[in-house]
C-alpha positions as CSV (number, residue, x, y, z in Angstrom):
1,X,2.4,-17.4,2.5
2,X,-0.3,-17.5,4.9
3,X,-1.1,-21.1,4.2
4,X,2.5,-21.9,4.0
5,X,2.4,-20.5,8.0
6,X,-0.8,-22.0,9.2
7,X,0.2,-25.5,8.0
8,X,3.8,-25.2,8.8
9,X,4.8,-26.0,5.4
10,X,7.5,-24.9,2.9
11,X,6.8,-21.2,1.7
12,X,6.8,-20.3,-2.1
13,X,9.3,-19.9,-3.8
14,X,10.0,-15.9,-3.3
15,X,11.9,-15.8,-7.2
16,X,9.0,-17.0,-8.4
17,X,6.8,-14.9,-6.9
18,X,9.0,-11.8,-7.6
19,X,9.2,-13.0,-11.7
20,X,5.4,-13.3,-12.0
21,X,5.1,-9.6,-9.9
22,X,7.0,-7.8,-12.8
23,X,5.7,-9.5,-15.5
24,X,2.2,-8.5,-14.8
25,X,3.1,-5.0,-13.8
26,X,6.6,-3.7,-15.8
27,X,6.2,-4.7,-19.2
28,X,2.8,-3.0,-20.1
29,X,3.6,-0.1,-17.9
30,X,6.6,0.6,-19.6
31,X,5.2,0.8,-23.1
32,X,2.1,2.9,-21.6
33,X,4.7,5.0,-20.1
34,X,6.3,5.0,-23.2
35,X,3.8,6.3,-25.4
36,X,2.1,8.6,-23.2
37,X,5.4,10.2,-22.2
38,X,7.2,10.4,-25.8
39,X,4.4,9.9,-28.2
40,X,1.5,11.4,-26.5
41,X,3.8,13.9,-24.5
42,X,1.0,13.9,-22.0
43,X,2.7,13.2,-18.5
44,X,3.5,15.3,-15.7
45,X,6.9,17.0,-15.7
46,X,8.4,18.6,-12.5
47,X,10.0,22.0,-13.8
48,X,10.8,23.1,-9.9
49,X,10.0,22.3,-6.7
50,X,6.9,24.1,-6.6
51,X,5.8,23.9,-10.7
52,X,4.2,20.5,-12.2
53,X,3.4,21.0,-16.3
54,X,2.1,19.0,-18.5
55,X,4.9,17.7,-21.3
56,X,7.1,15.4,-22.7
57,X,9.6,13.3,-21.1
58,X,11.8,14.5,-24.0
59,X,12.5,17.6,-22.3
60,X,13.3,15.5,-18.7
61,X,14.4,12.0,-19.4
62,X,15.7,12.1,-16.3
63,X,12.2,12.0,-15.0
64,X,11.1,8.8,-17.3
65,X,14.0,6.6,-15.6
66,X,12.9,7.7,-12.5
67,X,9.2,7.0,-12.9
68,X,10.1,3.6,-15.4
69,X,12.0,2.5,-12.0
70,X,9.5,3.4,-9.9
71,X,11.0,5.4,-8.1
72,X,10.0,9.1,-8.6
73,X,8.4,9.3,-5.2
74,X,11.4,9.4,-3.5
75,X,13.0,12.7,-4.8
76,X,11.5,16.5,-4.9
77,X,12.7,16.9,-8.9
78,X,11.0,14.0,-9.8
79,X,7.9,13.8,-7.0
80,X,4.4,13.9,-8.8
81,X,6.2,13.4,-12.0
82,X,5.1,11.1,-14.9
83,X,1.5,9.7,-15.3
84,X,-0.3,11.1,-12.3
85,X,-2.0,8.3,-10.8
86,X,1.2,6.1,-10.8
87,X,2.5,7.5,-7.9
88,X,0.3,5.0,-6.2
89,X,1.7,2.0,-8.5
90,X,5.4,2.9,-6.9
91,X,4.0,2.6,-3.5
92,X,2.6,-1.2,-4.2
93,X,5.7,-2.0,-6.2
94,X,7.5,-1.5,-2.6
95,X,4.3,-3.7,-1.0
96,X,5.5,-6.4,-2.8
97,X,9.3,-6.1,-2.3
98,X,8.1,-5.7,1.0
99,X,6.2,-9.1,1.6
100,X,9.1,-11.9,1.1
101,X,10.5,-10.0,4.4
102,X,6.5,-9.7,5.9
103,X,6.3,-13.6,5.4
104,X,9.5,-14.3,7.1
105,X,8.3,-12.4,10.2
106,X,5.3,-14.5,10.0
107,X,7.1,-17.7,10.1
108,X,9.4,-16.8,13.1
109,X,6.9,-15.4,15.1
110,X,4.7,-18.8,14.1
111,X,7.6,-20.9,14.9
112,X,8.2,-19.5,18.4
113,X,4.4,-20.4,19.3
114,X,3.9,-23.2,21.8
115,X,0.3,-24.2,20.2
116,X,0.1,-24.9,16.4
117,X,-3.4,-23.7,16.8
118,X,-1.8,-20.0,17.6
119,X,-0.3,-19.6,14.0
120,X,-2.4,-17.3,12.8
121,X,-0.8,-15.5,15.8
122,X,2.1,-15.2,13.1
123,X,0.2,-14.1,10.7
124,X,-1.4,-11.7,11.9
125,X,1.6,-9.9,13.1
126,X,2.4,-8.1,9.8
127,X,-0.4,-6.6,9.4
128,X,-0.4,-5.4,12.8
129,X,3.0,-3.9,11.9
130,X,1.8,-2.8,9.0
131,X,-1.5,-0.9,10.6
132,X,1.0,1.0,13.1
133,X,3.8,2.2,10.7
134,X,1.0,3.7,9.0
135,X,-0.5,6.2,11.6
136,X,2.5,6.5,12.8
137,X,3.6,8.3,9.5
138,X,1.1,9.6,9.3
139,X,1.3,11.5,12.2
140,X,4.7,12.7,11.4
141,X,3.4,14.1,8.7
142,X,0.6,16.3,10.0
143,X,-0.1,19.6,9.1
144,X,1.5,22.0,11.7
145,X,4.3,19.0,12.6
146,X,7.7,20.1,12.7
147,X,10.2,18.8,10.0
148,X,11.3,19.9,6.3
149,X,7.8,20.3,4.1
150,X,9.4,18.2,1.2
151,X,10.6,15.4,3.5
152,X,6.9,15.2,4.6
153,X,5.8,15.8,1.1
154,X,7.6,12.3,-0.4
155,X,6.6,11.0,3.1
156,X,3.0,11.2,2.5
157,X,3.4,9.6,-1.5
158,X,5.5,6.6,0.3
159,X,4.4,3.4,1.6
160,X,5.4,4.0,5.2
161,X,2.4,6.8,4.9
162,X,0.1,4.3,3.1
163,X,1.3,0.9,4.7
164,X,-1.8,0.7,6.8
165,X,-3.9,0.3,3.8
166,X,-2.2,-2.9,3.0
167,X,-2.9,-4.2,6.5
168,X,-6.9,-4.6,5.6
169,X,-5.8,-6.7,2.6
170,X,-3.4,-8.3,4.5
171,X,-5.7,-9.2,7.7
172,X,-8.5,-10.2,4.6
173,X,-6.2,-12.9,3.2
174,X,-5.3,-14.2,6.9
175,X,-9.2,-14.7,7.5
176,X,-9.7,-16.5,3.9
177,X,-7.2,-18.8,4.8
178,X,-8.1,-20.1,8.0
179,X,-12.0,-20.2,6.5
180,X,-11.0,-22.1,4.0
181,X,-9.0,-24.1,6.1
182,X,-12.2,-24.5,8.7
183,X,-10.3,-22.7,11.6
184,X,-13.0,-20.6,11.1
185,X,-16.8,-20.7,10.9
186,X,-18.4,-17.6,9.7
187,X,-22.3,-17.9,10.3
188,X,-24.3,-17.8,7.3
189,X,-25.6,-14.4,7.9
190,X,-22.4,-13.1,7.5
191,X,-23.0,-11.5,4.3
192,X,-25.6,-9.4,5.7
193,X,-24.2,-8.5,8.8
194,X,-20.8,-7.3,6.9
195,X,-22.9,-5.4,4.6
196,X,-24.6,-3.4,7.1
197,X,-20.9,-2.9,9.3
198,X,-19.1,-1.7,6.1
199,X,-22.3,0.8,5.4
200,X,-22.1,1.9,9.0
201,X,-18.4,2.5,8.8
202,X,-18.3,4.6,5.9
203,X,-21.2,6.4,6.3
204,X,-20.1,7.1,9.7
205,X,-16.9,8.6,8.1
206,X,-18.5,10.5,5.7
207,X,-20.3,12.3,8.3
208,X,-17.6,13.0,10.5
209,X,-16.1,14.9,7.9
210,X,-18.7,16.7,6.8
211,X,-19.7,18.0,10.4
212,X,-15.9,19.1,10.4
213,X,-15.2,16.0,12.9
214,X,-12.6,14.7,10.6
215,X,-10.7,18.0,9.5
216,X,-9.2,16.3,6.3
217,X,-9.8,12.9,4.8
218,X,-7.1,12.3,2.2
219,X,-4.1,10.6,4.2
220,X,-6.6,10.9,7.7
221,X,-6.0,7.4,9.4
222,X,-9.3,7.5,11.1
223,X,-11.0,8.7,7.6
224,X,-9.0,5.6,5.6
225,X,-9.3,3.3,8.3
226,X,-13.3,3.2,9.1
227,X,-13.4,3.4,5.5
């Protein structure tokens, strides 16, 4: 997509793209679902709002659609349900729905730039967008914020809450096209220096919250974003 932009050239096709998404992803985490859920009966199943146990999906297959559509995070019966670290698999699913629409941005932003040599311009806006829906959730969601504590609960397990993770990756993939392109030059040190920033960042991080600088660090947006 971001080559597609820089150039001014055709983007992918977005079917594609979409067919070679699910193959990689649905098909072999269905049948892990599958057998950890009804063989295995070792997932998460949501009894309440309040109780999580560890079961079958033969005593809630209403759950097992939900999490096989990816879509458990959206609903306090079903939130935190399933295999536990998937939770994170249904925010990227909607990452990738998301991106067709993130690459149309990018080409109308692109297309209303007087320079060709502003694309990137384009490209970079995403991200940007990206980056601010992020800690803006985020801050929605803070302890002590007003609003319903399961509405900030599926909140903080959606990709609103998480979208400014993506923009790194996002931003990342801008930057590897233009120096692959040769819009950009990175010294040969680079290596070096990036290795010392990225030590810096997080080390900086983890001191911050361990003088008590940085009160929490899961969903923090200064924690996740220096690190």
């Amino acid at each position: 997509l971001v080559v597609a932009v820089l150039d001014g050239s055709d983007s992918p096709s977005t079917m594609a793209y979409f067919r070679n998404r699910a193959l990689r992803i649905i098909p072999a985490y269905w049948v892990i679902l599958s057998i950890t859920g009804f063989v295995l009966g070792a997932v998460l199943i949501r009894s309440g709002s309040t109780e999580i146990r560890l079961g079958s999906f033969s005593d809630a297959p209403q759950q097992f659609i939900r999490n096989a559509l990816f879509v458990q995070n959206f609903s306090g019966s079903s939130l935190d349900s399933g295999i536990g670290p998937a939770w994170s698999l249904a925010v990227e699913v909607i990452f990738y729905l998301m991106l067709p629409l993130f690459g149309w941005i990018a080409v109308k932003v692109a297309a209303r730039l007087s320079h060709p040599e502003r694309r990137f311009i384009g490209c970079l806006t995403p991200p940007a967008i990206a980056l601010v829906t992020g800690w803006i959730t985020a801050a929605f969601i803070e302890p002590g914020t007003s609003g319903d504590m399961l509405t900030r609960e599926i909140l903080a397990r959606s990709f609103f809450n998480h979208a400014d993770l993506f923009s790194f990756g996002m931003a990342l993939a801008v930057l590897h096209a233009m120096v692959e392109r040769g819009n950009v030059h990175l010294p040969k040190t680079w290596r070096g220096g990036a290795f010392l920033i990225l030590t810096a960042a997080v080390g900086t991080a983890v001191l911050m919250v361990d003088r008590g600088v940085i009160f929490r660090y899961q969903g923090s947006p200064l924690y996740e974003s220096l690190t």
